[in-house]
C-alpha positions in Angstrom: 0.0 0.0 0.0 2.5 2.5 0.8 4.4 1.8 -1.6 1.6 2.4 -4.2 0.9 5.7 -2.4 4.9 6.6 -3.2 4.3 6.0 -6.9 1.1 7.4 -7.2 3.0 10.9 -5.8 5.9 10.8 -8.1 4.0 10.2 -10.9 1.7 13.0 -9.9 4.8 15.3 -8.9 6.2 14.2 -12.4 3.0 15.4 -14.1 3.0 18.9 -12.5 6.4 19.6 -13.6 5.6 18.1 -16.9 2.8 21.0 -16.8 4.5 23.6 -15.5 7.2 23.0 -18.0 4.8 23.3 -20.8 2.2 25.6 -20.2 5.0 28.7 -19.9 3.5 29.6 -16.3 5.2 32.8 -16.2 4.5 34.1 -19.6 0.9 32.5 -20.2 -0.6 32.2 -16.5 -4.1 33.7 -16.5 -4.3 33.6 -12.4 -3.5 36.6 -10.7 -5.8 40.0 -10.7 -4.2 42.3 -8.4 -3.9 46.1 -9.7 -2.8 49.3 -8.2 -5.6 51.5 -7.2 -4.7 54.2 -10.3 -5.3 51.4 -12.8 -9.4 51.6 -13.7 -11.9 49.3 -15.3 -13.7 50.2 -18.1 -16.8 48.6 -20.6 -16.9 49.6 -23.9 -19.7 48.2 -26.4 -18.0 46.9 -29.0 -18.8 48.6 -32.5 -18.1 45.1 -34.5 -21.0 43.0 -32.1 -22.7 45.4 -30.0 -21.5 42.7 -27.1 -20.1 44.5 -23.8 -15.9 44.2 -23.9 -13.9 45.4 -20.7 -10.3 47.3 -20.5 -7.7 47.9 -17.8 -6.5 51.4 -17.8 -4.3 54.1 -16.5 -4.9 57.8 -17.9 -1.7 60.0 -17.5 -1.9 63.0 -15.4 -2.0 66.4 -16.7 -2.9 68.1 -20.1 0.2 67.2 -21.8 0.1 65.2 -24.3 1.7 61.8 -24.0 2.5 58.2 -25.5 -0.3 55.5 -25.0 0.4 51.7 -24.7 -1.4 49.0 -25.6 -0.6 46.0 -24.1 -2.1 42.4 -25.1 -2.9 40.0 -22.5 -1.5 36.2 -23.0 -3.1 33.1 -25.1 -4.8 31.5 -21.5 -5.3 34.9 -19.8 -7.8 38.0 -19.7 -7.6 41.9 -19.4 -7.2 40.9 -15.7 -4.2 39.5 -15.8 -1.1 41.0 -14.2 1.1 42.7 -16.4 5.0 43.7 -15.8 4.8 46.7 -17.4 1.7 48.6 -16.2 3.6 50.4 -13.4 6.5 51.0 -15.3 4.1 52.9 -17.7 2.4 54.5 -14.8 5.3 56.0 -13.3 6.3 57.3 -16.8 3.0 58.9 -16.5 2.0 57.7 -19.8 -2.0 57.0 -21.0 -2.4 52.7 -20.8 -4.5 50.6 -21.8 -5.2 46.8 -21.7 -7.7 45.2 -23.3 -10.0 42.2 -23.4 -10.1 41.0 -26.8 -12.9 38.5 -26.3 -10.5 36.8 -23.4 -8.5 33.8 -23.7 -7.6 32.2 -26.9 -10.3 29.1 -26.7 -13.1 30.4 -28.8 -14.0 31.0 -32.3 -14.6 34.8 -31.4 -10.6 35.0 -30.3 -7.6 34.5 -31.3 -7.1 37.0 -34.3 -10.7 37.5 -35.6 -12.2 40.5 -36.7 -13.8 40.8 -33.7 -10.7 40.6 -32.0 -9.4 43.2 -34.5 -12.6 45.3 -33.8 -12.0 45.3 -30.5 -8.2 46.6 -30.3 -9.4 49.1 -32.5 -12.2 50.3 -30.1 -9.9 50.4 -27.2 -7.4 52.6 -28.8 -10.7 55.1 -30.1 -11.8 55.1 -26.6 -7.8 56.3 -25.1 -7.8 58.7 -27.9 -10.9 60.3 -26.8 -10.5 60.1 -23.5 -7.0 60.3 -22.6 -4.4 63.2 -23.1 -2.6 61.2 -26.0 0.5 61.9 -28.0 -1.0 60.2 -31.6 2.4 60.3 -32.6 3.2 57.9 -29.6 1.0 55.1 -29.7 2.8 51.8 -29.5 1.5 48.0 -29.2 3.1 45.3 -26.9 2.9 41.8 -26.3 4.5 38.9 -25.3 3.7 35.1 -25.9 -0.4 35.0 -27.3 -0.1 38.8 -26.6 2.6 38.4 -29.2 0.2 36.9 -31.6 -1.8 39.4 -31.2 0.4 42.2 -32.1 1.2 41.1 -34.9 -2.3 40.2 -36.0 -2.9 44.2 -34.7 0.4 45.0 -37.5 -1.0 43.6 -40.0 -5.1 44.2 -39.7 -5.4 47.0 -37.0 -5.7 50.2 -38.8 -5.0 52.9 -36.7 -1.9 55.3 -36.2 0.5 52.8 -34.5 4.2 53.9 -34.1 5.9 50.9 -32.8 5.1 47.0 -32.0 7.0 45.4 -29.7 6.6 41.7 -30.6 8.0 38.8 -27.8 8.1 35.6 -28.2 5.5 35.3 -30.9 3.0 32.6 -32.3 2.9 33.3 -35.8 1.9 30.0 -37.4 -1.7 28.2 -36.0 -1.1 25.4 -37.9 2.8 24.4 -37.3 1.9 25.5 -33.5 -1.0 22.4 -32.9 1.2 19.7 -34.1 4.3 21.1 -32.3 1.7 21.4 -29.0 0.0 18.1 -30.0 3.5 16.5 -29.7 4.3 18.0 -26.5 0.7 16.9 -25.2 0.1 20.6 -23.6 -3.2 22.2 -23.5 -2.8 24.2 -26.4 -3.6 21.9 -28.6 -7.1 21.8 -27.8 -7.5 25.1 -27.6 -6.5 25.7 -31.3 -9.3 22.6 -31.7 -11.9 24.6 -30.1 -11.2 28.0 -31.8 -11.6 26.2 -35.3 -15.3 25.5 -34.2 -14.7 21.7 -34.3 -15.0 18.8 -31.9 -12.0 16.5 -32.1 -10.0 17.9 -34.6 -8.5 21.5 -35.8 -9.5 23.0 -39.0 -6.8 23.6 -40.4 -7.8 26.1 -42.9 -9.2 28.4 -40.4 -5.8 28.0 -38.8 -4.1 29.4 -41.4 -6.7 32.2 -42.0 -6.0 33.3 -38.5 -2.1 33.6 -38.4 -0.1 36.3 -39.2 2.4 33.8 -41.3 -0.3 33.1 -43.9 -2.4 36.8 -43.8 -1.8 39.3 -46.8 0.5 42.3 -46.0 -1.1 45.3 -46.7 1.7 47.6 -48.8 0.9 50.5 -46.8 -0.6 49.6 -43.5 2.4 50.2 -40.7 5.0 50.2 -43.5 6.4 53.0 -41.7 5.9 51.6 -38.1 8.6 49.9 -36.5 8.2 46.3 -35.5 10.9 44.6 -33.1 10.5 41.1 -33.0 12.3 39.3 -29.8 12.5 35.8 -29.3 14.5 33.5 -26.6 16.9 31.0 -28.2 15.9 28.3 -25.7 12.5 28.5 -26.6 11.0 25.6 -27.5 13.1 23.4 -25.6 12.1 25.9 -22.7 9.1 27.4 -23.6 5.7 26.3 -25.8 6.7 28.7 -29.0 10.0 27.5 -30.5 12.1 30.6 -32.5 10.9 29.4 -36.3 7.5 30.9 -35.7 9.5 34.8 -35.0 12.7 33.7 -37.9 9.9 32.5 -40.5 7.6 35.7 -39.9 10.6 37.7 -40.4 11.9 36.4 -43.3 8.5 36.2 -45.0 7.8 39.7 -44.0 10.7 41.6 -45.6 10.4 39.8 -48.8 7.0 41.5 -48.8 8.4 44.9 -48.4 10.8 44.2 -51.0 13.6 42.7 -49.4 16.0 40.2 -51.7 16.3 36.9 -50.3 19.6 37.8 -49.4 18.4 39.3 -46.3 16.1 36.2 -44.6 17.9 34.1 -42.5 19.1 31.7 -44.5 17.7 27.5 -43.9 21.2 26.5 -42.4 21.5 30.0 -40.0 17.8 28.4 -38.7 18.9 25.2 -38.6 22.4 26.0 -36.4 20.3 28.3 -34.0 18.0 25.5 -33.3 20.7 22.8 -32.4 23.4 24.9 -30.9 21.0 27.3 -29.1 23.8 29.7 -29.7 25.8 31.2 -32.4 29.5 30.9 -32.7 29.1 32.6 -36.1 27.8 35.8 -34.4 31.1 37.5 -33.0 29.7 41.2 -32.3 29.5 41.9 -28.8 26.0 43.4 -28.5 23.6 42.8 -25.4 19.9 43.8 -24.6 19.4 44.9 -20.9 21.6 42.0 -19.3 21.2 39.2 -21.8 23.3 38.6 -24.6 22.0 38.8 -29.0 22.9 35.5 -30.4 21.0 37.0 -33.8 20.3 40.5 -34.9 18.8 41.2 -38.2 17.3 44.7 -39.3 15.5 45.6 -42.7 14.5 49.0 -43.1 12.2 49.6 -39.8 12.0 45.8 -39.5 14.2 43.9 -36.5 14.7 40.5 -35.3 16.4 39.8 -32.6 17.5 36.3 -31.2 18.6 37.1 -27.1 20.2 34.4 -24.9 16.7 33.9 -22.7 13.6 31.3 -22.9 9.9 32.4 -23.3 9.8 35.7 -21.7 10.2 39.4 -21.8 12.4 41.9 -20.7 9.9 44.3 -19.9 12.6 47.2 -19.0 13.7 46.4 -22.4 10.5 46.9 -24.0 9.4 50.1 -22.4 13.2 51.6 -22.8 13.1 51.1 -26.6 9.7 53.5 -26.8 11.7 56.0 -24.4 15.0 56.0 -27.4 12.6 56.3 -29.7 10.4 59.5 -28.6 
């Protein structure tokens, strides 16, 4: 008997880790809805549905002018969720904003559809009315699904955005299930259940709704600036491995008119994925305290490869905007 007992635990113990392990807890945990009293709930009535959509927010201070943020909850999570960088943008005393965007990825309704679309869209109108805001400063973040979102929101959003800051991004539906399906995490299913089917994904919905398969508008955001960060461990360490950001890239700049001379090349992928470094890549060159294994840049395009797993660097994110005011 107590022997069984003993098994059953370390089998049990073995399944959390296997969980944790998988399901990116720090990046993609939708527990957790504790915000600072200056942060304020909104419900706006979305102009795509009519259906009632709620918002996180901080309004800056003053009648200055000054940036807004947009920053896009994870796959498994809600407007509620904690994020890193809300205070930062608070004590900047920047306009913030954090949206629902029909709620965790699981549905039809989410997970880039044009209700999800709509409902960014509505979010920024509402700031824009409401807030003291800098329209020369608006700027998009998001890390993991956040990250999927953003750059759903660069390429279908249409409103004045300067800058997306892209982490760790999902950018293919399809490639994503089977690379979830083999690691058995829950992501699988979710994919199955936003295709609207019972046991098994449709895949051409999938592609409809990722980035790495949508048409690129010539002149939507050609003149925004999109930074696309991704940890080299991830994948082994993470739910997302680095293709989904290299292949968005390279497919990207080859629609605004890059020669194929500037992708990274099928054996640069292949050597990042099984070294999880890059000897090749002798420039000394670090962002916040983690060094760039990879660091590609066309036009106002950039990729960069950082020794990390699936995470941000949030003081990283928010100090790019502040370079770039």
């Amino acid at each position: 008997m107590r022997k069984a007992l003993i098994l059953c635990f370390l089998f049990l113990y073995a399944a959390l880790l296997s969980l944790i392990a998988q399901d990116d807890p720090l990046w993609d945990n939708p527990a957790g809805n504790s915000w600072a009293a200056n942060f304020k709930t909104n419900i706006l009535i979305s102009s795509k549905d009519s259906s009632l959509q709620n918002m996180i927010f901080f309004e800056a201070e003053g009648d200055k002018p000054q940036p807004l943020i947009i920053s896009l909850h994870t796959w498994s999570a809600n407007y509620t969720q904690n994020d890193p960088i809300a205070e930062r943008v608070a004590n900047l005393n920047w306009n913030y904003i954090h949206p629902d965007f029909r709620g965790a990825a699981n549905t039809p309704q989410s997970c880039g559809s044009k209700f999800v679309i709509s409902d960014i869209e509505d979010a920024i109108d509402f700031a824009l009315k409401n807030f003291p805001v800098d329209k020369d400063e608006i700027h998009i973040i998001g890390v993991s699904g956040g990250a999927y979102t953003a750059l759903v929101s660069y390429l279908k959003v249409n409103r004045p955005v300067k800058s997306f800051s892209v982490w760790v991004p999902i950018s293919d539906l399809e490639s994503w299930y089977w690379e979830s399906w083999g690691r058995e995490n829950k992501y699988a299913y979710d994919l199955i259940k936003i295709s609207g089917s019972a046991d098994s994904p449709d895949f051409s919905d999938l592609r409809a709704r990722s980035p790495m398969y949508m048409d690129v508008c010539p002149i939507l955001h050609k003149d925004s600036r999109l930074s696309i960060y991704t940890g080299i461990h991830d994948g082994y360490e993470g739910s997302v491995p680095i293709t989904h950001s290299i292949n968005f890239y390279n497919r990207l700049i080859l629609k605004r008119g890059a020669n194929r001379k500037k992708i990274v090349g099928e054996k640069e992928i292949i050597s990042l994925l099984t070294k999880r470094c890059n000897p090749e890549f002798d420039k000394e060159i670090n962002i916040g305290d983690r060094k760039v294994h990879l660091l590609k840049t066309y036009k106002n395009i950039t990729l960069t490869v950082f020794e990390g797993v699936h995470e941000m660097l949030p003081d990283v994110a928010i100090q790019s905007i502040i370079n770039e005011k």
